[in-house]
N, C-alpha and C positions, 0 to 999 in steps of 0.2 A: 331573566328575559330583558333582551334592549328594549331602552325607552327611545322613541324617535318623538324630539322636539319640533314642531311647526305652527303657523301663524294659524291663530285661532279665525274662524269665519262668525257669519251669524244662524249657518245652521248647525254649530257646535251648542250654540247659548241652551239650549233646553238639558242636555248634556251635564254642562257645567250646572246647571239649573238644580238639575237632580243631586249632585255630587254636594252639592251647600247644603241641601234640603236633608242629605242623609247624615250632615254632622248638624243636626238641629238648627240651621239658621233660615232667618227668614227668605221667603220667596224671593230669589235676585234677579227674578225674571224683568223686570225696570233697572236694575242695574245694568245688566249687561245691552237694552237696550241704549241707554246713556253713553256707555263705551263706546260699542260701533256706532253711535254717530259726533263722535268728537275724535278728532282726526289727532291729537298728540295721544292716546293711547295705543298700547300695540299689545293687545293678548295673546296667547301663546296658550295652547294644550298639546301637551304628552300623550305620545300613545303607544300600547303593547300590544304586538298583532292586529295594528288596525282600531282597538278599541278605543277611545280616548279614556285616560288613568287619573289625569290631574292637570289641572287649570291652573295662570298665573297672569300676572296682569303689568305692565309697564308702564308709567304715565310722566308723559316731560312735560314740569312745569315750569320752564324754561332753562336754567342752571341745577335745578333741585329737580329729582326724580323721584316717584315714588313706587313701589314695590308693592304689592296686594293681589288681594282673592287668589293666593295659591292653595288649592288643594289639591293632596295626594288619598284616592280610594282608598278605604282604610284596609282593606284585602291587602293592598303594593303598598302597605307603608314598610320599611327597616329596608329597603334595597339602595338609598341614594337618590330615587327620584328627586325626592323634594330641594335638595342638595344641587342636582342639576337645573332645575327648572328655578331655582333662583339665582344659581351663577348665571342662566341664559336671561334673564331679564336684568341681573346688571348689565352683561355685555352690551345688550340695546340701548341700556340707558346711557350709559358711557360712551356709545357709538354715535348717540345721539345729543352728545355736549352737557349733559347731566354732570357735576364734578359735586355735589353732594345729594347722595342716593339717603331716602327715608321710608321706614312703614311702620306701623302699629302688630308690634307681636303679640302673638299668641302663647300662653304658658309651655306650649308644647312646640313651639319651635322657636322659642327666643336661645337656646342656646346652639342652636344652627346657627341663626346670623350673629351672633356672637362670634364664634367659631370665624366666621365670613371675615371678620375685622368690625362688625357693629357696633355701635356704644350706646350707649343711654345719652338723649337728649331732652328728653320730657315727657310727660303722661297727659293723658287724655281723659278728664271725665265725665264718660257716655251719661249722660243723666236723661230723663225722660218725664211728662208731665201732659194730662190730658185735654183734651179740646174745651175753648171757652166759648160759653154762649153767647158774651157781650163782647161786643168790640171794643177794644181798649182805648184811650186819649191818647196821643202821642203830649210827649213833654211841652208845658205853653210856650214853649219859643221852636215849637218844630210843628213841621207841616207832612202829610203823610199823603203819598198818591203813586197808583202804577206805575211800573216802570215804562219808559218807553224808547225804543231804539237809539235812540241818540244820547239817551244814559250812560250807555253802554263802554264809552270810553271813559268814563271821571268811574263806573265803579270798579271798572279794572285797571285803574289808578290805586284807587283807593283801596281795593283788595292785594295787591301788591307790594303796600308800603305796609299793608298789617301782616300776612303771609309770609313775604320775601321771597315769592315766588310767583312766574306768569300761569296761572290760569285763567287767560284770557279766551283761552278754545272751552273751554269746560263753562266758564259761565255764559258764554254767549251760547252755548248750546240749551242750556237751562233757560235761558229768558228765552226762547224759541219755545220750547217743549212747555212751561208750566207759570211763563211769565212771572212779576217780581216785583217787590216795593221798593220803594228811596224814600229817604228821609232826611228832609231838607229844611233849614234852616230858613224861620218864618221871618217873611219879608227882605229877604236874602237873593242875591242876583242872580238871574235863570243862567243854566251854564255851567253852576261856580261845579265844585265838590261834595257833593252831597254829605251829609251826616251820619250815613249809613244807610244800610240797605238789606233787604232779605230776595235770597233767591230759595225757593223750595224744590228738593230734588226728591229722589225716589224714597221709596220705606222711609217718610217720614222727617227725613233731616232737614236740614237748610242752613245752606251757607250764606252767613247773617255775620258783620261785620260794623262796629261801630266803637270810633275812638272812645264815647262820654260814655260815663257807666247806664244812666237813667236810659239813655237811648237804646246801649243793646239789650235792656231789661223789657224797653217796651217794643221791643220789635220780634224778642222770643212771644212776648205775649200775642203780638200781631199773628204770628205764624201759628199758634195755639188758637187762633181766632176762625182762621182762614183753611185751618185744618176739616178733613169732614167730619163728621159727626162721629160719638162712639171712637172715634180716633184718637194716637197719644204724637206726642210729637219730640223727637228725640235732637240731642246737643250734644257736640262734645268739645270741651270748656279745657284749652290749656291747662295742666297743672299750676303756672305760672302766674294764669287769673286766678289766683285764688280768691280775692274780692268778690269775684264774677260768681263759681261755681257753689261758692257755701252761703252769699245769698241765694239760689236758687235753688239751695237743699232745705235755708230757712224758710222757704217761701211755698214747699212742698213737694217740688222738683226730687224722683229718687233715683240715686246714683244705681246703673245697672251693671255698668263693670269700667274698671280704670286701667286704661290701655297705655302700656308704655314704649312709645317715639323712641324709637332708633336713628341711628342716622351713621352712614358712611362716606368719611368726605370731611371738609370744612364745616366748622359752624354756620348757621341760618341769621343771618340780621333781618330777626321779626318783631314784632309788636303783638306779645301773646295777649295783654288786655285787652285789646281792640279784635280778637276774636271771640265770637259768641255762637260757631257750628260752624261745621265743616261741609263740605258736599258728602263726603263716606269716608267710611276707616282707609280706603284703596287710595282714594285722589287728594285727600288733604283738606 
């Protein structure tokens, strides 16, 4: 049966909703909200006879694309969909000045983007730890307070030169949706570059970024703080920080799976220390 590839809407997301839910993962009904309203992503669902089959996702972070939430219904899996629907989301991303494409594989289709020309670039480890009741001190030479709109350009400054990539549409969507901390250097000039910063996204993550180790230590704890109740709050830690992630496995953080960065294209010139969570496995 042909697959007909097209631009995913937002009365597809319940859809795709279902389709994650049936390979055990969590509700991405907030995800897919996040997507359609940040304008550098461009989803895409596959359909056979009209039905929709499999989901995939594009996201330009300026030079660097990334690749995610593709799923093929596991009934249409051994036909090539999945094979298609990620050659059509490079194509965009490459249409769309992308020159090195990246995602987080899965055991079961890392040797499809293999195949693609993919390479190993780094791992990811997902770690997880649960909600604090006390609010934490920030370090005595750092000051801690909401974010506020005119932030908005020193942290995607400052998330750029740790990433090496523009997601400046994705965080300013996130400071909209769920607002966000900075973490600023006490007695230090209004203005300057902040010390880091947490922005919390959907199921739990937050993209949380800070050069000093103590800082992104206490701003995972911030987001542990600020989390709701009975809630756990998830990171996923360069393999590269090793520093970073095996403190927070001494510290009781447990590792729930370690995801290995692909990448096609050029190397990334990032600062994987200075990352301490991602927005999602999808957007980086």
């Amino acid at each position: 049966m042909v697959l007909t590839i097209r631009a995913m809407t937002p009365d597809d997301a319940p859809t795709a909703v279902a389709l994650a839910s049936a390979e055990g993962w969590r509700d991405r009904t907030r995800f897919w909200d996040l997507v359609f309203r940040t304008e550098t992503c461009r989803a895409i669902a596959g359909e056979v006879d009209g039905r929709v089959v499999a989901t995939g996702l594009a996201v330009v972070n300026g030079t660097v694309g990334w690749l995610g939430g593709l799923i093929v219904a596991k009934a249409r899996r051994g036909r090539g969909y999945g094979r298609a629907m990620t050659e059509e989301l490079i194509r965009l991303l490459q249409a769309a000045g992308c020159v090195t494409l990246s995602l987080e594989a899965t055991d079961a289709g890392r040797p499809m983007y293999e195949r693609l020309g993919f390479h190993h670039m780094s791992a990811y480890h997902q770690i997880e730890a649960g909600h604090l009741n006390v609010r934490p001190d920030p370090p005595p030479d750092r000051l801690i307070r909401p974010l506020r709109p005119d932030d908005l350009a020193a942290v995607c400054e400052l998330d750029q030169l740790a990433t090496g990539e523009d997601r400046s549409a994705a965080l300013r969507v996130l400071a909209e949706l769920n607002g966000g901390w900075i973490l600023e250097q006490r007695g230090g000039p209004h203005g300057g570059r902040p010390a880091g910063f947490l922005l919390p996204t959907e199921r739990t993550y937050g993209a949380v970024v800070a050069p000093r180790f103590d800082d992104g230590l206490f701003l995972l704890d911030l987001h542990r703080w600020v989390a709701p109740d009975e809630s756990s709050v998830r990171a996923g830690i360069p393999h590269e920080h090793q520093k970073g992630w095996q403190e927070l496995i001494a510290r009781g953080w447990s590792e729930t799976w370690r995801a290995p960065r692909l990448i096609l294209g050029p190397s990334i010139d990032w600062q994987p220390d200075w990352i301490w969570g991602q927005i999602n496995s999808a957007m980086g």
